[in-house]
TIVEXMI-359116 format. One record per residue: residue number from 1; x, y, z of N, C-alpha, C in turn. Coordinates in Angstrom, 3 decimals. Example, Ala and Ser with C-alpha at 12.3 -4.5 7.8 and 13.67 -1.06 7.14 Angstrom:
BEGIN
+-----+----------+----------+----------+----------+----------+----------+----------+----------+----------+
| num |       nX |       nY |       nZ |      caX |      caY |      caZ |       cX |       cY |       cZ |
+-----+----------+----------+----------+----------+----------+----------+----------+----------+----------+
|   1 |   13.190 |   -5.690 |    7.800 |   12.300 |   -4.500 |    7.800 |   13.200 |   -3.300 |    7.800 |
|   2 |   12.850 |   -2.250 |    7.080 |   13.670 |   -1.060 |    7.140 |   12.900 |    0.030 |    7.870 |
+-----+----------+----------+----------+----------+----------+----------+----------+----------+----------+
END
This chain:
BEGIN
+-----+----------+----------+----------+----------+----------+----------+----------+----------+----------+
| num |       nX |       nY |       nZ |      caX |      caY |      caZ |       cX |       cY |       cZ |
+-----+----------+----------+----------+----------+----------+----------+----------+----------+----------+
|   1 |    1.305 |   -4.607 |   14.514 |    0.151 |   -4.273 |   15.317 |    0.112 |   -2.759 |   15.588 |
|   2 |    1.214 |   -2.072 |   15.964 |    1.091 |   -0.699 |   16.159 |    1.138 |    0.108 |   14.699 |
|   3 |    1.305 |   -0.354 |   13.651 |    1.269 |    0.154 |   12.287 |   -0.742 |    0.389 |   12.498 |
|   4 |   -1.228 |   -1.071 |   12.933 |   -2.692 |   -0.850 |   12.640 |   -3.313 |   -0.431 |   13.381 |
|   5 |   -2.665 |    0.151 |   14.836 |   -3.528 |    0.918 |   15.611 |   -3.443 |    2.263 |   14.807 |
|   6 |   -2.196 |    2.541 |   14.849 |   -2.405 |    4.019 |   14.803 |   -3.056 |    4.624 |   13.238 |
|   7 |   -2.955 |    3.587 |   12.028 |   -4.100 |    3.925 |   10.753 |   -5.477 |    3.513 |   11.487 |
|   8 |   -5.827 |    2.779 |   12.459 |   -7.214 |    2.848 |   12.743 |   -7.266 |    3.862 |   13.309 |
|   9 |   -6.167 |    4.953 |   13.977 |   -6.801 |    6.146 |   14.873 |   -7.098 |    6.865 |   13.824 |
|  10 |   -6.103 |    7.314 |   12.943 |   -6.486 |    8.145 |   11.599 |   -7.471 |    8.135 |   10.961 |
|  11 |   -7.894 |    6.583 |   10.403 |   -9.103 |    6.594 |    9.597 |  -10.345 |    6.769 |   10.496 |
|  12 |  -10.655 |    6.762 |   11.511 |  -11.835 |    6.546 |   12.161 |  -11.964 |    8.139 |   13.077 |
|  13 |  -11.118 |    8.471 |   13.703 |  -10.745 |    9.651 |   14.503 |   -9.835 |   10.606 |   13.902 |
|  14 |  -10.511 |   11.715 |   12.808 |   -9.844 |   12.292 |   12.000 |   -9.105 |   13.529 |   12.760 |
|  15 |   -9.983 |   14.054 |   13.353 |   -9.013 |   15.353 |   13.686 |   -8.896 |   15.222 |   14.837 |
|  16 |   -8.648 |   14.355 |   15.861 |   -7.875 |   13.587 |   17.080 |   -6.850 |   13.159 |   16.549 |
|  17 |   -6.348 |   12.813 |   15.665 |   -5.542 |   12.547 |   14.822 |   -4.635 |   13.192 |   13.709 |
|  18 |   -5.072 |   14.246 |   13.639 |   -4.376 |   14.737 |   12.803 |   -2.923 |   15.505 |   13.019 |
|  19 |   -2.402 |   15.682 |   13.749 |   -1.095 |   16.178 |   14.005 |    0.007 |   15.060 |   13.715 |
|  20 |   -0.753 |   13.706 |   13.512 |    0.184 |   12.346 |   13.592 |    0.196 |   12.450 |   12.352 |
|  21 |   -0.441 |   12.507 |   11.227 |   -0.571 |   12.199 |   10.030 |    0.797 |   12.252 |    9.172 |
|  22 |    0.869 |   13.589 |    9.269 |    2.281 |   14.121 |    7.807 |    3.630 |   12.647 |    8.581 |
|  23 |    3.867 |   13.051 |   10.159 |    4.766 |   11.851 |   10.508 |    4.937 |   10.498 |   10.174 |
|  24 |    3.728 |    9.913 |   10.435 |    3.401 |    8.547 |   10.160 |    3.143 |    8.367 |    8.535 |
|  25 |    2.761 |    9.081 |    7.893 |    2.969 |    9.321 |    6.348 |    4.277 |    9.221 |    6.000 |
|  26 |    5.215 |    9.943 |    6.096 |    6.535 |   10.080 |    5.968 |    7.291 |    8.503 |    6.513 |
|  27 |    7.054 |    7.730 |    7.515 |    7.486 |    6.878 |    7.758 |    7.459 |    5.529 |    7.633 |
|  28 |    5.817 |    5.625 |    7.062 |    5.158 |    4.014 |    6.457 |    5.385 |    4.177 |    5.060 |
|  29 |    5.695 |    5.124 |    4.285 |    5.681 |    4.916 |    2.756 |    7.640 |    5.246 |    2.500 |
|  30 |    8.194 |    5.479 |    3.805 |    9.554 |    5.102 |    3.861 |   10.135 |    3.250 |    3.787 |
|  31 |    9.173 |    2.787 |    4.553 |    9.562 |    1.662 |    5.190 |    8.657 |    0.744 |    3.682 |
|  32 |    7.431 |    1.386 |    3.264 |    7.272 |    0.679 |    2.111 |    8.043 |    0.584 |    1.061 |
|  33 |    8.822 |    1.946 |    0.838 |   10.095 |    1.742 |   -0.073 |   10.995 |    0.652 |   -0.029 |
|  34 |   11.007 |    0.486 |    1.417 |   12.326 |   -0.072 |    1.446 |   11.565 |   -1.715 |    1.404 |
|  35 |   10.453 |   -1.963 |    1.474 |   10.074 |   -3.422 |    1.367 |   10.269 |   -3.946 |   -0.108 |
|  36 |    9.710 |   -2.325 |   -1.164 |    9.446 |   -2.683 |   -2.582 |   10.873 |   -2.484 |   -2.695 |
|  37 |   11.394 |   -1.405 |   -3.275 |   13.269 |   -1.386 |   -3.505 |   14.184 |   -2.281 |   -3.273 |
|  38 |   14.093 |   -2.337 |   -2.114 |   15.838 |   -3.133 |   -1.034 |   15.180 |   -4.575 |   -0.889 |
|  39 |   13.772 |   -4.927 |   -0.738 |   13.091 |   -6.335 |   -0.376 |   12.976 |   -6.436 |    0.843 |
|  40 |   13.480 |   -5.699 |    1.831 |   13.648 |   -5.960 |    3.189 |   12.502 |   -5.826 |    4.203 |
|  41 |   12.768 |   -6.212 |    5.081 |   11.237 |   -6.831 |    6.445 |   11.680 |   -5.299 |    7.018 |
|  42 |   10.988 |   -5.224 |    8.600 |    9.828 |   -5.567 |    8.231 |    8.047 |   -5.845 |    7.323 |
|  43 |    7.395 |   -6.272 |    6.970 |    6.781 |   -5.863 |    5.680 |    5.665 |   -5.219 |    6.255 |
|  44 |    5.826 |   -3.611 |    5.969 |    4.849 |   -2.825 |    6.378 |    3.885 |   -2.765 |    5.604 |
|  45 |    4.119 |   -3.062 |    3.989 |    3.646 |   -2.874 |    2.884 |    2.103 |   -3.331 |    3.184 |
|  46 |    2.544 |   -4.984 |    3.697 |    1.216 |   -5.579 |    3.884 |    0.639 |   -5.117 |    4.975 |
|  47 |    0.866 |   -4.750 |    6.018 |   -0.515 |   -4.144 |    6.954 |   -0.866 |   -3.144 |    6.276 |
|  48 |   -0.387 |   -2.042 |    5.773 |   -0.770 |   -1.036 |    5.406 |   -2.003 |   -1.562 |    4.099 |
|  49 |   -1.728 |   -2.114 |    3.526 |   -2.311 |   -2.391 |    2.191 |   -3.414 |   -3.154 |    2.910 |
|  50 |   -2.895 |   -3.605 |    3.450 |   -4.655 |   -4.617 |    4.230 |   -5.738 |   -3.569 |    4.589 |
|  51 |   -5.151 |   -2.364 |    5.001 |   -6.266 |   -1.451 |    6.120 |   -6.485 |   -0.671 |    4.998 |
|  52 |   -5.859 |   -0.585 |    3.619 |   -6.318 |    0.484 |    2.674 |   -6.690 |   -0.115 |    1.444 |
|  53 |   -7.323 |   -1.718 |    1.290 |   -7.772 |   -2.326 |    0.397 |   -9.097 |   -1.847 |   -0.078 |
|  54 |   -9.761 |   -1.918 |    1.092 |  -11.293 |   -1.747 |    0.659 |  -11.626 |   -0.574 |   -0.098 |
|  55 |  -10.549 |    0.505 |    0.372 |  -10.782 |    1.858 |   -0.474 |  -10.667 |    2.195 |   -1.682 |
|  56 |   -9.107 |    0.919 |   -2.289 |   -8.849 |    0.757 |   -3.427 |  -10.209 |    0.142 |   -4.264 |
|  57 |  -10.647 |   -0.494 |   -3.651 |  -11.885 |   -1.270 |   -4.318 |  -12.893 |   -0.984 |   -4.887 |
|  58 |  -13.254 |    0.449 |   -4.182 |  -14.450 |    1.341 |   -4.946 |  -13.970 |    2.242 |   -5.852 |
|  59 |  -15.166 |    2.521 |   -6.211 |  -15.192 |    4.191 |   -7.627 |  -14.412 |    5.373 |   -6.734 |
|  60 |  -14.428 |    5.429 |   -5.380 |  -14.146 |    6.723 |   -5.054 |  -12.535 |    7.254 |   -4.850 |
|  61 |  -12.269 |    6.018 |   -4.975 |  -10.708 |    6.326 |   -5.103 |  -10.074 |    7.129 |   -6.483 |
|  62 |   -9.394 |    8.360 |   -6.456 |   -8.798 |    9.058 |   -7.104 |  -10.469 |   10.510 |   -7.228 |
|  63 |  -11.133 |   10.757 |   -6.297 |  -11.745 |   11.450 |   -6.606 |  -11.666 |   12.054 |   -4.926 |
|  64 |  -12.579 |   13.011 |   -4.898 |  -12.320 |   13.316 |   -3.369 |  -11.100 |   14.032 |   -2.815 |
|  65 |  -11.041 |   14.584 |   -2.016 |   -9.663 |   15.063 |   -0.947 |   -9.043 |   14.444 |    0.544 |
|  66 |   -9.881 |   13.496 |    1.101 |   -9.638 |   13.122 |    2.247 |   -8.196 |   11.979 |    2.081 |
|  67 |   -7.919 |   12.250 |    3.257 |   -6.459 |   11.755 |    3.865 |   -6.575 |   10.632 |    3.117 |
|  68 |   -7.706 |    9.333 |    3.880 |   -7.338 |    7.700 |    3.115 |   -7.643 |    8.025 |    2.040 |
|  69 |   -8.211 |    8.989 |    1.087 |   -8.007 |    8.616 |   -0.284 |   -7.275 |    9.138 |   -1.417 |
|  70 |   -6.128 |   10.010 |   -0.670 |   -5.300 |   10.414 |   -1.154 |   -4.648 |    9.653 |   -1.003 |
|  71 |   -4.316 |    8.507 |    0.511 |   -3.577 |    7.577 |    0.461 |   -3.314 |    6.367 |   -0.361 |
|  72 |   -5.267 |    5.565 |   -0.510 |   -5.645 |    5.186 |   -1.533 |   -5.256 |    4.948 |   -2.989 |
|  73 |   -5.587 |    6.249 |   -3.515 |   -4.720 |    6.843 |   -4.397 |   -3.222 |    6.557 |   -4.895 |
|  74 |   -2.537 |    6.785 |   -3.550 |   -0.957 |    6.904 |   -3.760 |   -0.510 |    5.416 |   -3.601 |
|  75 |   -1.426 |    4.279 |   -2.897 |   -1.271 |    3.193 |   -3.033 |   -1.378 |    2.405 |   -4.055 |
|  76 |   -2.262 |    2.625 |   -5.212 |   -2.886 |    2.055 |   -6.330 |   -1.897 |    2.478 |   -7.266 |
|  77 |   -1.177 |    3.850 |   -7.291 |   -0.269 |    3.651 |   -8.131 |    1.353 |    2.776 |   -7.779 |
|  78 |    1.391 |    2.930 |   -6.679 |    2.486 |    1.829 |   -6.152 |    2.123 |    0.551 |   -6.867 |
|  79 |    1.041 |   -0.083 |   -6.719 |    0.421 |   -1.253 |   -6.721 |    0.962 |   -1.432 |   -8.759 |
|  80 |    0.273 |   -0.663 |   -9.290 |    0.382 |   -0.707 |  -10.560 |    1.800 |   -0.356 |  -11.304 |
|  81 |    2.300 |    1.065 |  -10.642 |    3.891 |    1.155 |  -11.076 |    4.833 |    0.699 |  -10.862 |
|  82 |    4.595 |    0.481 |   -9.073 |    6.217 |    0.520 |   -8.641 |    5.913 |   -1.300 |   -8.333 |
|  83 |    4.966 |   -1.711 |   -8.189 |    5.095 |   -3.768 |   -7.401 |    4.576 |   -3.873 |   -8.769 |
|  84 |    3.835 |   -3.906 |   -9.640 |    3.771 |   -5.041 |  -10.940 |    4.595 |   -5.507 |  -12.188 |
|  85 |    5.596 |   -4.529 |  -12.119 |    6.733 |   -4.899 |  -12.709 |    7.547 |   -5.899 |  -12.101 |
|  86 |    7.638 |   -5.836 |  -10.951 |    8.336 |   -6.888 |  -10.263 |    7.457 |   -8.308 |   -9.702 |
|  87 |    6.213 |   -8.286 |   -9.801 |    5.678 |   -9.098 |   -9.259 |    5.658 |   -9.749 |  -10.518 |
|  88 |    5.395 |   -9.586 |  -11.782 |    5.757 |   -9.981 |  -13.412 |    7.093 |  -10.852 |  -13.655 |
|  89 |    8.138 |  -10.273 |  -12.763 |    9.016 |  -10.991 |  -12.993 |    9.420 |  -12.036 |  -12.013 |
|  90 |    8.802 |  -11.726 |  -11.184 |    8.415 |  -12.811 |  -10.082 |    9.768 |  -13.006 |   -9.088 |
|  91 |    9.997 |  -11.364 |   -8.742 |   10.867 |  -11.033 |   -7.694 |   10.799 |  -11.414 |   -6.520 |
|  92 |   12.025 |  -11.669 |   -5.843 |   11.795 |  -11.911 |   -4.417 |   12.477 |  -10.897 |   -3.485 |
|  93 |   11.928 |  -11.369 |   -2.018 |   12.221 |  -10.507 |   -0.765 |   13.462 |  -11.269 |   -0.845 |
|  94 |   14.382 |  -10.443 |    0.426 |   15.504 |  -10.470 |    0.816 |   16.062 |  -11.816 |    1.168 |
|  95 |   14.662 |  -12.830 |    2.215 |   14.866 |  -13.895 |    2.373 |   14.504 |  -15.252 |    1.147 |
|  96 |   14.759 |  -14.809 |   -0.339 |   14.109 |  -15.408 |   -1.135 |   12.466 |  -15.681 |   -0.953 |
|  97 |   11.607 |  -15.817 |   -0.147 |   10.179 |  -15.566 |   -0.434 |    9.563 |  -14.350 |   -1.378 |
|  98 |    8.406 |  -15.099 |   -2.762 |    8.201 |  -13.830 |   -3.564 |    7.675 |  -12.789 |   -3.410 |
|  99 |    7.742 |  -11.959 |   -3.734 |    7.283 |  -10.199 |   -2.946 |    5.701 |  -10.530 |   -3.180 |
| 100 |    5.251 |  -11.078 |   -4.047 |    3.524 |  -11.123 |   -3.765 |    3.637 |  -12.284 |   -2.697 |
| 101 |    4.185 |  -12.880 |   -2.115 |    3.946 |  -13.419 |   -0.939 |    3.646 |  -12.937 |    0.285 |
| 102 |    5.307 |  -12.500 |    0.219 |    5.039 |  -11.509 |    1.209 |    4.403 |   -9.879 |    1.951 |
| 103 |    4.029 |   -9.856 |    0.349 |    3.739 |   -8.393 |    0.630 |    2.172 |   -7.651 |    0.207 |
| 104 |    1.817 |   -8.861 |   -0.409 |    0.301 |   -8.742 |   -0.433 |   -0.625 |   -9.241 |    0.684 |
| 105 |   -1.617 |   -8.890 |    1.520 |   -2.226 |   -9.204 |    2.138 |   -3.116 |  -10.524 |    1.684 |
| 106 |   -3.493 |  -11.382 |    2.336 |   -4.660 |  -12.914 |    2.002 |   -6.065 |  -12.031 |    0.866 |
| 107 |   -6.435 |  -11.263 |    1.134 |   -7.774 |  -11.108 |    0.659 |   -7.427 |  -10.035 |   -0.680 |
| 108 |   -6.308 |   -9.760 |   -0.962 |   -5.780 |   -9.143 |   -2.337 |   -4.729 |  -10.572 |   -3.004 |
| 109 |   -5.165 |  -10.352 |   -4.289 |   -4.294 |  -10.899 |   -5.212 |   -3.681 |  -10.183 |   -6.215 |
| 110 |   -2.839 |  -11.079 |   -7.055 |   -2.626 |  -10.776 |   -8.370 |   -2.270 |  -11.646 |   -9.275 |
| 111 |   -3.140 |  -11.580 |  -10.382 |   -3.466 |  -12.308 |  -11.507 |   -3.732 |  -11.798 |  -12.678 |
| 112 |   -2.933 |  -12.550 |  -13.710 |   -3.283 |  -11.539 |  -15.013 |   -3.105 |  -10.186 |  -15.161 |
| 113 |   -2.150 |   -9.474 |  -14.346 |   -1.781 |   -8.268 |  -14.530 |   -2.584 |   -7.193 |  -13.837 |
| 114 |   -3.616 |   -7.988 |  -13.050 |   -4.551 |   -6.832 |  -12.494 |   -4.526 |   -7.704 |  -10.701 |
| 115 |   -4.985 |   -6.662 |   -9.792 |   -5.220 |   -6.562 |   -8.527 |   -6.313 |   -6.375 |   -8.322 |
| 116 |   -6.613 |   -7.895 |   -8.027 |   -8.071 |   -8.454 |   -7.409 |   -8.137 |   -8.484 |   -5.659 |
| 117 |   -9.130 |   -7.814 |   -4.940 |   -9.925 |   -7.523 |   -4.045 |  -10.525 |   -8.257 |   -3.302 |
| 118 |  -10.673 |   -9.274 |   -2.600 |  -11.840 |  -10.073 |   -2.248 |  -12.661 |   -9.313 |   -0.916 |
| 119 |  -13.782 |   -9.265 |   -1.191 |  -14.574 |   -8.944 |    0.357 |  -14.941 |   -9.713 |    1.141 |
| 120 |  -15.028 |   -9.091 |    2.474 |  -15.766 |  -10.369 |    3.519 |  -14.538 |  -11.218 |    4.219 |
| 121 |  -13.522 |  -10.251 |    4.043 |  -12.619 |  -11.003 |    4.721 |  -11.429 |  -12.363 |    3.542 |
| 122 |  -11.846 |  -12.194 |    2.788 |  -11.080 |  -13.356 |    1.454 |  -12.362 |  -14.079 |    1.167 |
| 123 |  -13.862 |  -13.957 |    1.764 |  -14.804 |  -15.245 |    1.289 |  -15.453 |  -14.657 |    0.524 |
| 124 |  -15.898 |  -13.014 |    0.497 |  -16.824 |  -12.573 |   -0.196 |  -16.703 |  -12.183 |   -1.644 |
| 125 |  -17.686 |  -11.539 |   -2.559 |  -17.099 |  -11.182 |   -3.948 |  -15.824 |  -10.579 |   -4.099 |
| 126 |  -15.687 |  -10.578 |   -5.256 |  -14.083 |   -9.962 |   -5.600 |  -14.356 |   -8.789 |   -6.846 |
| 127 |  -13.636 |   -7.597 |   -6.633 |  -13.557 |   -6.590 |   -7.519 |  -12.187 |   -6.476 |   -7.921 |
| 128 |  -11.770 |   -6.358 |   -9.051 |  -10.648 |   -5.680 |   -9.621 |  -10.508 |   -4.555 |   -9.143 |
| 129 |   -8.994 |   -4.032 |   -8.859 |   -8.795 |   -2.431 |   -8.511 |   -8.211 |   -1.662 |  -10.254 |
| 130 |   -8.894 |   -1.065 |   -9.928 |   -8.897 |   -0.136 |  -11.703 |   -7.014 |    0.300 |  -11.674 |
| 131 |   -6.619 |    0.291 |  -12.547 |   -4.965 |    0.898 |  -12.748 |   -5.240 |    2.568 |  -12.582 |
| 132 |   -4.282 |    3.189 |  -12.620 |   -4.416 |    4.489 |  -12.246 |   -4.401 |    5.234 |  -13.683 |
| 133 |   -4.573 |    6.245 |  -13.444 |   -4.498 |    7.065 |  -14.939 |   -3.403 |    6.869 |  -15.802 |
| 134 |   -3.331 |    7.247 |  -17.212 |   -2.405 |    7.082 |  -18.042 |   -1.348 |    8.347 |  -17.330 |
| 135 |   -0.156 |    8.337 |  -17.985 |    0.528 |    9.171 |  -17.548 |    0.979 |    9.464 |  -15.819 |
| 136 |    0.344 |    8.066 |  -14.951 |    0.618 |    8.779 |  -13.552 |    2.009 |    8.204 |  -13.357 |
| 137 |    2.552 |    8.798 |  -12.244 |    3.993 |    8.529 |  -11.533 |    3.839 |    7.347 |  -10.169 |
| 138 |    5.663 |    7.431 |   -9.776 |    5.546 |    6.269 |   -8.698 |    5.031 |    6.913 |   -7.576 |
| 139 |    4.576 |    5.994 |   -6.865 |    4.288 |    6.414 |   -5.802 |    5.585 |    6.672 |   -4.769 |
| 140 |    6.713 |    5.914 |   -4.973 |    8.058 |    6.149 |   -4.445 |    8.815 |    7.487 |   -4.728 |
| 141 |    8.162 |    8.236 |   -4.993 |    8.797 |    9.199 |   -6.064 |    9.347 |    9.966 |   -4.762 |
| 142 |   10.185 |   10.566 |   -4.478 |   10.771 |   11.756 |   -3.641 |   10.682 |   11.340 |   -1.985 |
| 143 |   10.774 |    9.576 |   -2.222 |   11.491 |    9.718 |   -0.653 |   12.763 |    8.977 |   -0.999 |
| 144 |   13.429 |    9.803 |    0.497 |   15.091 |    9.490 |    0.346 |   15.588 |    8.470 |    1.351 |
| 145 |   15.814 |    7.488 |    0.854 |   16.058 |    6.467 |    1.841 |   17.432 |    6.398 |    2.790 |
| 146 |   18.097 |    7.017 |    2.060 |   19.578 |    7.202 |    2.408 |   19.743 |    8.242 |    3.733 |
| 147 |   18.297 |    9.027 |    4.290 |   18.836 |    9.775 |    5.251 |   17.554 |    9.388 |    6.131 |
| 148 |   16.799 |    8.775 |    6.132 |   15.759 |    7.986 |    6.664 |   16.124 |    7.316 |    7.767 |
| 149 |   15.329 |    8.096 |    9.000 |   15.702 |    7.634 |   10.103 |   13.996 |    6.425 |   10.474 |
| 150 |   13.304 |    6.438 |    9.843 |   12.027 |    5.450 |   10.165 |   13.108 |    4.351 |   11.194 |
| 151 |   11.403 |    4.130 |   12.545 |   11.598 |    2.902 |   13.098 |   10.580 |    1.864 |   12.958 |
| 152 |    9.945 |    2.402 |   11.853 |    9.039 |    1.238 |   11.314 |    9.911 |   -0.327 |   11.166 |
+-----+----------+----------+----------+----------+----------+----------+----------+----------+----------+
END
């Protein structure tokens, strides 16, 4: 719950917000490491991914400069680099439940190798989220878990 207050202060109240950003950046894509990597709870992965679905969903993701869609962005390649290899092999979390269980939100799937969208809450149409460019990197790339003080 406090993961989704404080991305609703960000996305909605940008520069009331902005001194939190680089912090809470640094600490939710820590704690997402450690959901995708190690398997371990709590699963931040999925709130986060819930509040940054819809963005994945449109054309405007990977274009633009703003915060959620750089985040966007850095999520979709997670989604495609760093979780579909493992969701392929049909990895599990720590407590044996499978990481697309636990770590995908109700109104995202995955099927057939691609990450489907639903709108309207899980009732409405569904869009595929496009894979990221050829040649892109993880989104895990250059955080260090080993000195990671997150209390996510």
């Amino acid at each position: 719950m406090i993961l989704h207050q404080l991305l609703d202060g960000m996305l909605h109240q940008e520069n009331y917000k902005e001194g939190y950003r680089s912090p809470f950046e640094k600490r939710i894509w820590e704690q997402v490491a450690k959901n995708v990597t190690q398997r371990y709870y709590p699963a931040a992965l999925r709130t986060y991914l819930a509040s940054l679905s819809y963005y994945l969903s449109g054309k405007e993701v990977g274009t633009g400069t703003g915060w959620v869609v750089q985040q966007a962005e850095r999520m979709r390649r997670l989604l495609y680099i760093d979780l579909k290899p493992l969701l392929d092999k049909e990895e599990k979390m720590a407590n044996d439940e499978l990481m697309k269980d636990a770590l995908l939100p109700d109104h995202l799937d995955y099927k057939d190798g691609k990450f489907i969208y639903t709108f309207g809450f899980g009732k409405g149409p569904q869009q595929e989220i496009v894979e990221p460019p050829s040649g892109s990197t993880s989104a895990l790339g250059g955080i260090d878990l080993e000195n990671s003080k997150s209390l996510l």
